[in-house]
DRENGU-72219 format. One record per residue (C-alpha): x, y, z; chain; residue in three letters. Coordinates in steps of 0.1 Angstrom, whole numbers. Layout:
! DRENGU-72219
<xx: X, yy: Y, zz: Z, unit: A, code: ala> .
...
//
This chain:
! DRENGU-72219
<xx: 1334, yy: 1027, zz: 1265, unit: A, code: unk> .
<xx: 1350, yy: 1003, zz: 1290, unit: A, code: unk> .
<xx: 1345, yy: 1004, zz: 1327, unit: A, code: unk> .
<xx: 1366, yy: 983, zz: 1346, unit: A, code: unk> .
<xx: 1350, yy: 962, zz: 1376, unit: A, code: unk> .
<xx: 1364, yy: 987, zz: 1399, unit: A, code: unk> .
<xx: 1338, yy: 1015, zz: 1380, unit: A, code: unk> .
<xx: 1367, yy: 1035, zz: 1365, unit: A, code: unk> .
<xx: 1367, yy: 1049, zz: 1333, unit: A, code: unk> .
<xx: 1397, yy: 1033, zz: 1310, unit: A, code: unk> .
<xx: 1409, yy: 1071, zz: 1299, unit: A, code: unk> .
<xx: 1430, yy: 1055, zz: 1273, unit: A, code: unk> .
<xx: 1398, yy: 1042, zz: 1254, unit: A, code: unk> .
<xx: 1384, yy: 1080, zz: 1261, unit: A, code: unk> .
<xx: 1418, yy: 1093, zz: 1244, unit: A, code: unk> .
<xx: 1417, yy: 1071, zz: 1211, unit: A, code: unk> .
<xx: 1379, yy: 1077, zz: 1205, unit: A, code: unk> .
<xx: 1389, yy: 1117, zz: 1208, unit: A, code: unk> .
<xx: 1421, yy: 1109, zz: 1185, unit: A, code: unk> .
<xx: 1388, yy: 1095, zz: 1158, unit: A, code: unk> .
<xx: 1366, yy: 1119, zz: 1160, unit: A, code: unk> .
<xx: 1392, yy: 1154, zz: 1158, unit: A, code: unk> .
<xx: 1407, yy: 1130, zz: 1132, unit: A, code: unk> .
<xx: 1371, yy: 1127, zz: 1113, unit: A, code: unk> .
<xx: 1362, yy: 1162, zz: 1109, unit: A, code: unk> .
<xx: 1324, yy: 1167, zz: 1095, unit: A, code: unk> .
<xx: 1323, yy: 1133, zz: 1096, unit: A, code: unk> .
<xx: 1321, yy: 1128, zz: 1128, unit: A, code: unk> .
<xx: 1284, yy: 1127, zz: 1129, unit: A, code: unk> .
<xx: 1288, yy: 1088, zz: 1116, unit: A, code: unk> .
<xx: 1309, yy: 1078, zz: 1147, unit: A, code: unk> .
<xx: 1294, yy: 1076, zz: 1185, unit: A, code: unk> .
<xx: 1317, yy: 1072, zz: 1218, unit: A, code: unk> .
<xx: 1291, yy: 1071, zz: 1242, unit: A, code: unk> .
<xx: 1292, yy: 1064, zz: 1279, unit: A, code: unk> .
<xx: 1271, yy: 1056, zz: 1312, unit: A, code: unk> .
<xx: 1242, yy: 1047, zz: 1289, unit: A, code: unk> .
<xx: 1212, yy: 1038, zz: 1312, unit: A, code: unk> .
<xx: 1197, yy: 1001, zz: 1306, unit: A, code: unk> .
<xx: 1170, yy: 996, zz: 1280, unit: A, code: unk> .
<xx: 1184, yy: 1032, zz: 1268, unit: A, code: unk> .
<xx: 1174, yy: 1035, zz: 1230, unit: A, code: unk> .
<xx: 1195, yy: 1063, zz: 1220, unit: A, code: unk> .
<xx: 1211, yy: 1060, zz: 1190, unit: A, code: unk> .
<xx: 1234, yy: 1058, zz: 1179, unit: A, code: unk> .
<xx: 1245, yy: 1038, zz: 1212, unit: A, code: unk> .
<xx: 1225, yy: 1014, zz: 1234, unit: A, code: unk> .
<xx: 1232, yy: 994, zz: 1264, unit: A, code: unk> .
<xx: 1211, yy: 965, zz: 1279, unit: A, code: unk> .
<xx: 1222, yy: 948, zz: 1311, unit: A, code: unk> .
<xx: 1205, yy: 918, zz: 1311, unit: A, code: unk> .
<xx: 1192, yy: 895, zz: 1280, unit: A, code: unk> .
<xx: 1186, yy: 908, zz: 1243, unit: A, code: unk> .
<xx: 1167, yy: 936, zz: 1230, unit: A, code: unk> .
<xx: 1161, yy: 964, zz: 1202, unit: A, code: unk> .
<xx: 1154, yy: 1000, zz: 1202, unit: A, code: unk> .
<xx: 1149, yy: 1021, zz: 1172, unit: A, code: unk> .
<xx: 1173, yy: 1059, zz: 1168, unit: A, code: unk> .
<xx: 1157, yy: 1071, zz: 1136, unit: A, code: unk> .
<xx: 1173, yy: 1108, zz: 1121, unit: A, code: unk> .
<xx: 1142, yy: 1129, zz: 1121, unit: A, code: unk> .
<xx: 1151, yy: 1167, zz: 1120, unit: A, code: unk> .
<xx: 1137, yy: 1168, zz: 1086, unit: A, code: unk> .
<xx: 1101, yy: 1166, zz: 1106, unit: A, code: unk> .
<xx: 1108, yy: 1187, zz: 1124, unit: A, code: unk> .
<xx: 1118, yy: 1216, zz: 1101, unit: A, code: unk> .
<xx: 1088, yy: 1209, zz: 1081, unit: A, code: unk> .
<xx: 1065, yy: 1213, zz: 1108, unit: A, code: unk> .
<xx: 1080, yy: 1244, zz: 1114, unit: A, code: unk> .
<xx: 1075, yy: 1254, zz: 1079, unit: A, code: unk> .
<xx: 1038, yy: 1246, zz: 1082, unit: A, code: unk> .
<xx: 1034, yy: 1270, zz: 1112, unit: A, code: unk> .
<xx: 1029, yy: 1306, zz: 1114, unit: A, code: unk> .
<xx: 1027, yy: 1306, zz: 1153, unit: A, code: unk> .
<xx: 1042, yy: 1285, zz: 1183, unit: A, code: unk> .
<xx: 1010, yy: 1268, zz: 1191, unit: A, code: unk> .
<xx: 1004, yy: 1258, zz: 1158, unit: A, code: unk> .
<xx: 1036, yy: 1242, zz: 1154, unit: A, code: unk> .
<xx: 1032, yy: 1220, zz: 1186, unit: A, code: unk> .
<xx: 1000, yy: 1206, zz: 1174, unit: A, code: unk> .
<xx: 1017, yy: 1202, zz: 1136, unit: A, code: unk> .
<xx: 1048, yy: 1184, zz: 1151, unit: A, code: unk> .
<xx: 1033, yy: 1164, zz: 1178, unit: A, code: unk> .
<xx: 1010, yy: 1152, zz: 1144, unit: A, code: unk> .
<xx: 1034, yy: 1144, zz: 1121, unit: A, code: unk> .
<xx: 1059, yy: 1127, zz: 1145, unit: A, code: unk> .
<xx: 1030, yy: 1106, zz: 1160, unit: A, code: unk> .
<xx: 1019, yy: 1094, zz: 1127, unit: A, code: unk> .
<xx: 1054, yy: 1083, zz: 1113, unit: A, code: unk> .
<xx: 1062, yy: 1072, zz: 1147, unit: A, code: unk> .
<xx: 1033, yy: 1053, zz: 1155, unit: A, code: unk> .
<xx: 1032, yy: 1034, zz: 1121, unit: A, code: unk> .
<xx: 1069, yy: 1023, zz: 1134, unit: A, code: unk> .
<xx: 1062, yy: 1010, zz: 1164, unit: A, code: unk> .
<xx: 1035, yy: 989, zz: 1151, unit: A, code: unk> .
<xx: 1059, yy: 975, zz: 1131, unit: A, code: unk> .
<xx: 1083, yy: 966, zz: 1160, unit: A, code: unk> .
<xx: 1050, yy: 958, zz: 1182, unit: A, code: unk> .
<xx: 1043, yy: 932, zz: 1152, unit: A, code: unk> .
<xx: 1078, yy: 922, zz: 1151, unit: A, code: unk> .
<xx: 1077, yy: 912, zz: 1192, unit: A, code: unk> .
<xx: 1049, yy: 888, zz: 1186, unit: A, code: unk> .
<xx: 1074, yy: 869, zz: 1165, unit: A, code: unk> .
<xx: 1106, yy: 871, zz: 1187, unit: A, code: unk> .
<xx: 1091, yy: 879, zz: 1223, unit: A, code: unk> .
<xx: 1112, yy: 848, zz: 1236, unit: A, code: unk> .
<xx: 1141, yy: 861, zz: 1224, unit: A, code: unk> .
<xx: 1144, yy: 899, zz: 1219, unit: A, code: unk> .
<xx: 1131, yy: 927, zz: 1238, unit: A, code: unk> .
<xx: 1116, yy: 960, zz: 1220, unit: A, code: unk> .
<xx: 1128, yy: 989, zz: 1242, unit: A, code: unk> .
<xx: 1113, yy: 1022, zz: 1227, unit: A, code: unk> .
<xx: 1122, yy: 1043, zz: 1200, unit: A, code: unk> .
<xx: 1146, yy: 1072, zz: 1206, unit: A, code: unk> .
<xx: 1126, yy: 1097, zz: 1196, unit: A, code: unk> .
<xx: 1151, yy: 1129, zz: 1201, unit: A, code: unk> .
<xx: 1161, yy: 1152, zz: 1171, unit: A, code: unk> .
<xx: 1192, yy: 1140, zz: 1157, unit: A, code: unk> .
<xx: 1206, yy: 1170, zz: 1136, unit: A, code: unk> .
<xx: 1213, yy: 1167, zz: 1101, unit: A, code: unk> .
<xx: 1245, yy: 1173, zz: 1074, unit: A, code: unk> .
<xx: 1218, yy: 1177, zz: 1051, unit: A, code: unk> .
<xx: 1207, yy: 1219, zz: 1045, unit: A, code: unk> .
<xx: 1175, yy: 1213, zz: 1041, unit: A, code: unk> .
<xx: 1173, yy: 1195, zz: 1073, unit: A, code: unk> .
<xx: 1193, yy: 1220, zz: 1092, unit: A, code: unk> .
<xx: 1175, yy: 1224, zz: 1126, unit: A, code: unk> .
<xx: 1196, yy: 1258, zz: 1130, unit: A, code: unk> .
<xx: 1179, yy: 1272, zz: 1097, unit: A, code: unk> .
<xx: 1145, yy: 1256, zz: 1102, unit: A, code: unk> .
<xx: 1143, yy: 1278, zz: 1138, unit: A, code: unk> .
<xx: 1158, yy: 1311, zz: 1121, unit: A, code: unk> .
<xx: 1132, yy: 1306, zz: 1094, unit: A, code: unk> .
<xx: 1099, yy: 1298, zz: 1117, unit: A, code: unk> .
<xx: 1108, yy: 1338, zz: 1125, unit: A, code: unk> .
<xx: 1100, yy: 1329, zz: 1170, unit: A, code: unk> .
<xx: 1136, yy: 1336, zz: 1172, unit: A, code: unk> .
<xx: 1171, yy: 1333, zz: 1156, unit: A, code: unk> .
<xx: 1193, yy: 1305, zz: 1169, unit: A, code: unk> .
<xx: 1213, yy: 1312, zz: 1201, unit: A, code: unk> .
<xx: 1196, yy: 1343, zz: 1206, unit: A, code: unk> .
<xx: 1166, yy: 1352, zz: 1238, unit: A, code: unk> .
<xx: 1139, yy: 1323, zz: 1227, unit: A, code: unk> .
<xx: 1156, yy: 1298, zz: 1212, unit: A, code: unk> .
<xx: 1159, yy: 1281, zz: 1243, unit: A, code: unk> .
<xx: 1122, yy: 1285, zz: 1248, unit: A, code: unk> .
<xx: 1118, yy: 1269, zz: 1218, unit: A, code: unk> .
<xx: 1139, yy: 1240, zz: 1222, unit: A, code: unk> .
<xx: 1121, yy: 1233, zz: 1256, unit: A, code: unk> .
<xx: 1091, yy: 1234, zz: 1232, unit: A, code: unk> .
<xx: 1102, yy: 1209, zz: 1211, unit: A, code: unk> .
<xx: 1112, yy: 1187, zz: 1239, unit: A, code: unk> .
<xx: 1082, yy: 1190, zz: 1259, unit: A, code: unk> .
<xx: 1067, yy: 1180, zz: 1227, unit: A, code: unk> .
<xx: 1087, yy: 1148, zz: 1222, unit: A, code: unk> .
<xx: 1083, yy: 1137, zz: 1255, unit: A, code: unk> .
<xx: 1043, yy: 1137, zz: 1246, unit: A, code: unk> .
<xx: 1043, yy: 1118, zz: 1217, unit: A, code: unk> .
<xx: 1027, yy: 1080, zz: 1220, unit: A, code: unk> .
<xx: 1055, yy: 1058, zz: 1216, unit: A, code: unk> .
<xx: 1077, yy: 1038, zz: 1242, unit: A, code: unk> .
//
């Protein structure tokens, strides 16, 4: 999204990228209008970097997610479970990009991996059923949000940049 110099927001830009995502229905999941993205930010599927060159990694991961919750029979369990499973697909990643910098260090810049649950179109990957199913809750009802700070708290632990 455009900013002029001024800091304001071009509303015309925020109108068409409205216009192309009403107009894209369930499809809108494969088109981003993102704004005041913070620098070095690796959300995906939108990044911004002030100054120089540099990568981040936005991977769509809710299918961990649900089958860590399908391996658990009790909260605790699936914190340990998920923090596992996400640290050893994540990890192996960012060795890869860690690998990768050695190479192109005077170039680019590896930022981080966004790490956040990106929902899915697929069912099986539905974060919605996966909660209802772990049986802490049902979606949208008392808990879920406990749950969801659960998850977060959880990602925000995990032993990538």
């Amino acid at each position: 999204m455009n900013i002029s110099d001024l800091g304001i927001v071009d509303h015309e830009l925020c109108l068409a990228a409205a216009r192309i995502i009403t107009n894209l229905g369930d499809l809108n999941f494969r088109y981003c209008a993102s704004a005041n993205m913070v620098d070095c930010c690796p959300f995906f599927p939108a990044g911004y970097q002030k100054y120089g060159y540099g990568y981040s990694v936005g991977l769509e991961c809710s299918n961990l997610l649900v089958q860590s919750l399908n391996q658990a029979t009790a909260v605790d369990e699936f914190v340990h479970i998920f923090e596992d499973t996400m640290n050893i697909h994540f990890e192996k990643i960012q060795q890869i990009c860690i690998d990768l910098q050695d190479d192109i260090s005077d170039i680019y810049e590896y930022n981080g991996i966004d790490a956040s649950i990106a929902p899915s179109i697929n069912e099986d990957e539905s974060i919605v059923l996966g909660i209802n199913e772990f049986g802490f809750c049902k979606f949208g009802n008392p808990g879920s949000l406990s749950l969801i700070n659960i998850i977060t708290a959880a990602i925000k632990r995990l032993n990538v940049k």
